[in-house]
N, C-alpha and C positions, 0 to 999 in steps of 0.2 A: 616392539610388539611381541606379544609370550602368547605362547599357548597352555591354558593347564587343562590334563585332561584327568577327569576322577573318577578313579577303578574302584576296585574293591579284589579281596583275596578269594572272593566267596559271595553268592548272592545273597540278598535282601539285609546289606551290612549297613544301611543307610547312607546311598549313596545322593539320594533325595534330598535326604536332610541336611548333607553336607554340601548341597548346590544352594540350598536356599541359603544357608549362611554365609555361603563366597560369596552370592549373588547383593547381599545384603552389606556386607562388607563392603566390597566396589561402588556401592550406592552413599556407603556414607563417607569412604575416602573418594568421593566424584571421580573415581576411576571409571573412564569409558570402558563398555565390556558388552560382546555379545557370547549366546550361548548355541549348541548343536548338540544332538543326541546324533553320530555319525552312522548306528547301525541302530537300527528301532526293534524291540523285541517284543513290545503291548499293541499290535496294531488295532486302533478303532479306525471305523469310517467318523468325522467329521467334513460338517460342509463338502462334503463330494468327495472327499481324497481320504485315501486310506494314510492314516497317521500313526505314530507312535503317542502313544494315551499321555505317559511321563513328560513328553518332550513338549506337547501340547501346552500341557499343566504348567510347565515350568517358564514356557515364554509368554503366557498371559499375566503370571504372576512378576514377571520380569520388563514387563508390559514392551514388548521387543515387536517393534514390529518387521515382523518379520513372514514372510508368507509359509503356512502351515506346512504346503509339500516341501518346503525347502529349509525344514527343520530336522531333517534326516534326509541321508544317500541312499541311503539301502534300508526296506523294511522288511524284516522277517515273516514274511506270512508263510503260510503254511507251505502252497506254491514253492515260494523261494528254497523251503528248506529240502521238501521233496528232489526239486533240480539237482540245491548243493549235492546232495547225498550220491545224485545218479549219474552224476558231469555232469550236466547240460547245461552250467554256468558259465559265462565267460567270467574271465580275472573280475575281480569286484576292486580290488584293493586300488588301482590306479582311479577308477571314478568317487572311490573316497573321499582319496589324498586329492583330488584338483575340488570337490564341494569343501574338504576344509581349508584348502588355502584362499578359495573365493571368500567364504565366512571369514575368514582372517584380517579380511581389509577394512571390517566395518569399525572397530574399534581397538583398542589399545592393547585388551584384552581377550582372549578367544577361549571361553568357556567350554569345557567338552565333554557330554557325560558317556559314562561308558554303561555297559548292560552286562550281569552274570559275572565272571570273575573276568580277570585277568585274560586269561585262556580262552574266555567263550569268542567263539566263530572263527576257532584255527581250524574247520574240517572248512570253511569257504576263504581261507588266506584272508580270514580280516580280524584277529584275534587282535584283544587289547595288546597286548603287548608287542604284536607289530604295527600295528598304526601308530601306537605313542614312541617308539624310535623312527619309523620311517619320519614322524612330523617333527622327529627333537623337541616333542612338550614335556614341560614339567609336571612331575606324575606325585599328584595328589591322592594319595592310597588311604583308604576311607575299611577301616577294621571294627569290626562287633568283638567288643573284649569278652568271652569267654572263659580267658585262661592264659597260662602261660605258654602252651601250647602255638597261640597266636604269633609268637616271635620269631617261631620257625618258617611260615608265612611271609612274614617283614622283611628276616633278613635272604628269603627266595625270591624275592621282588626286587630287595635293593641290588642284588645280582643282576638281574635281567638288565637293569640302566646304569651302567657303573658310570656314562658320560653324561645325566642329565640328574637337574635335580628332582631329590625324592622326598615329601612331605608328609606325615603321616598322622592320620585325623581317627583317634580312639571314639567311639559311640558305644553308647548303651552301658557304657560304666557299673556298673552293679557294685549297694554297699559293701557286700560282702568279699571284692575283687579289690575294692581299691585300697587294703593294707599291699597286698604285693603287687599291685598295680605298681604304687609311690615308692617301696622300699627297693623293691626287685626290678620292676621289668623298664621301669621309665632311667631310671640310671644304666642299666645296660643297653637301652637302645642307644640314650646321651655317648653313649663311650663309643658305641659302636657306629657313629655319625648320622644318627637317624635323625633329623630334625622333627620335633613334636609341635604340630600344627595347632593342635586342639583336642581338647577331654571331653565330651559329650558324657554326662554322666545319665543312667537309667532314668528315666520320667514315666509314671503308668498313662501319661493323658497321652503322649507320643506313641505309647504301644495300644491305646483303648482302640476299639474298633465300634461302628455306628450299628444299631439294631437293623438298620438297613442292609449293610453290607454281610451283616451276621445272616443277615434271611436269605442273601443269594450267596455265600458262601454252604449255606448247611441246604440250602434249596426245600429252604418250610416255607409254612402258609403262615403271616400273619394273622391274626385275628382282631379286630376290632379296628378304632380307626386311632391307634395312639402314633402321634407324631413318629417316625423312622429316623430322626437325627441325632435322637442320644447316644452319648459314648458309654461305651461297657469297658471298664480297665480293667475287671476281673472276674474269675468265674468259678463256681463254685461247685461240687454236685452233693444236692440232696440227697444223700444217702444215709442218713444218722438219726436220731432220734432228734423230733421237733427241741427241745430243751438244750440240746446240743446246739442243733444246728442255729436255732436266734442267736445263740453265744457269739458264732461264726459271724454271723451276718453281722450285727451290732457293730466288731470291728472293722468291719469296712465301708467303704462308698463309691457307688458307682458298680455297681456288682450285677452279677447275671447267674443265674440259680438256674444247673441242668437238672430236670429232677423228672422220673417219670410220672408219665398222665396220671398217673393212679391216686400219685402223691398227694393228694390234697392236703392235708395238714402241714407239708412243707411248703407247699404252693403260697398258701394263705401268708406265713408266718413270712416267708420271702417279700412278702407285697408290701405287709405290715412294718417289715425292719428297711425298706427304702431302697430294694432291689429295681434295677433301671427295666429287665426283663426275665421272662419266664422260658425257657426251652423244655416241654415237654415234649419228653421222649417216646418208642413206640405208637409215634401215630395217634396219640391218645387225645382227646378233647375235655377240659376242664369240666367243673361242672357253673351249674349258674352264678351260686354266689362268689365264686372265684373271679369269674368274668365282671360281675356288675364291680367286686372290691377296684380287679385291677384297670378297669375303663375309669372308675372314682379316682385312682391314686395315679393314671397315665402313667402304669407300669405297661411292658409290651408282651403280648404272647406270644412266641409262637411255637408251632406244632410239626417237630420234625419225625420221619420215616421210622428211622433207626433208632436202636436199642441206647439207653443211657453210655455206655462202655464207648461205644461206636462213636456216638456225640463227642465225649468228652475227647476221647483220642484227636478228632480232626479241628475240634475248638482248642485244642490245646497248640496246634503248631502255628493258629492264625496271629495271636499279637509279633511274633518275630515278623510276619510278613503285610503288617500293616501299613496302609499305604496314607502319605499325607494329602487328605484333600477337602476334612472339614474343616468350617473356620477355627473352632477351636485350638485345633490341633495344629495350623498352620499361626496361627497366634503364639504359640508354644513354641514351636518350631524357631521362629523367629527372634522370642527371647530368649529361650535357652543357649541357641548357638552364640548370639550375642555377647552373652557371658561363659562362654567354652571355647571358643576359639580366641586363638592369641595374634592380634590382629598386627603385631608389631612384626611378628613373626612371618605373617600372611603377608607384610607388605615389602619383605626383601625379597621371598620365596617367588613375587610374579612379577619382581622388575627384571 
């Protein structure tokens, strides 16, 4: 029986994404496996118990039955962190270590996701990098390729486990990364004993985010009653002359148009070229015909506080930290990694 536990060097590197694919993996090689989030960092309340949101997520879809409190050891609430910070904790790490060796007995496999980097929750003795030596699992390091940069990361991790194997799962691939992806950085990790798990290359449906989650993200009013499930892959800001700006839209699909209240001529032209929603900025409310176009065309409005500048900036950091939990996206999910991960590779790395 193995343990794999999947980190990451850095948050929101999709660490998500790379559970579903192991998870999916083990299901079509009939590899028995269960899964644990050992430290919870999302708590929701469900059914009665304060849970981890991820960890939830990921055992319905793994369809594990498994009782929700006992899908994580330890949850981050706010509480908790207050304590860490003041002592008032006793040791956490030993009631870890005995929830993941009980989880360990259920199958062949013992899935384990980690939260934040590596390092997160060394101020309470329970950082990834000491639970995944104390339990001798094999560490599945899960990287958002950005750059070459990234390697200096790789090879500060492959250090920390010089006695456990290390596997390493690239995401978010970007066209423009992968000439020195292939020429440069994939033959020096090869030389440098890095085994390469899998290449997750960029997908905008993986990064889209739902008009629902844009509303409580930016904390606007929707307007009207158009469905909240469409995904936005991209976003754009009205600020250009209409003859411009259709040019822009025209090329894309699936787009979201920040544009101020004021805007109407961009408003319209956005509705008209197959924008999924409207963010009107400054608080500002459209006017009629804009409303009657976009209820006709179940484009979405909605009307946030803040200045266009404001908007754009806080819509700009959300597709990095988009979270898998529409069907489409988890549909996506599931093919993409399918064909990204090297399952030959995956099935020596967890005997």
């Amino acid at each position: 029986m193995s343990i794999v536990y999947v980190c990451s060097t850095s948050g929101f590197s999709g660490k998500t994404l790379a559970l579903l694919g192991l998870g999916q993996f083990f299901k079509k090689k009939n590899i028995p496996f269960s899964y644990r989030k050992p430290v919870g960092n999302r708590p929701v309340y469900q059914n009665g118990y304060i849970v981890d949101d991820d960890a939830a997520f990921l055992a319905k879809v793994f369809e594990l039955d498994v009782p929700l409190d006992k899908l994580s050891a330890v949850i981050l609430t706010q509480d908790t962190v207050v304590k860490g910070f003041k002592g008032e904790l006793e040791a956490l790490m030993p009631q870890v270590l005995t929830f993941c060796e009980e989880a360990q007995k259920e199958a062949d496999v013992l899935l384990l996701g980690g939260y934040g980097s590596l390092y997160s929750g060394k101020f309470l003795g329970i950082s990834g990098v000491d639970l995944a030596k104390s339990l001798n699992a094999h560490i599945c390091l899960v990287v958002r390729y950005e750059g070459e940069y990234v390697v200096d990361y790789i090879l500060q991790a492959a250090q920390e486990f010089p006695e456990q194997k290390l596997g390493v799962i690239f995401n978010d691939i970007r066209e423009e990364h992968l000439y020195n992806y292939q020429d440069l950085i994939k033959p020096y990790l090869e030389k440098k004993g890095i085994e390469i798990l899998g290449e997750i290359p960029h997908h905008n449906k993986l990064a889209a985010v739902s008009v629902k989650d844009l509303r409580e993200y930016l904390g606007a009013r929707l307007l009207g009653h158009t469905a909240e499930d469409r995904l936005v892959e991209s976003f754009l800001i009205g600020g250009m002359q209409v003859d411009k700006a259709i040019q822009y839209f025209r090329k894309l699909s699936n787009f979201g148009v920040i544009v101020g209240g004021d805007r109407s001529d961009i408003q319209l032209a956005a509705i008209e070229t197959g924008a999924v929603c409207l963010i009107l900025t400054g608080g500002l409310y459209p006017n009629e015909i804009i409303l009657a176009r976009a209820e006709e065309k179940q484009v979405a409005i909605l009307i946030a506080k803040e200045d266009t500048y404001s908007v754009a900036r806080r819509t700009e950091r959300l597709p990095g930290q988009a979270r898998i939990r529409h069907p489409e996206k988890l549909s996506c999910a599931f093919e993409i990694t399918a064909r990204s991960l090297d399952y030959d590779k995956l099935a020596e790395f967890v005997s």
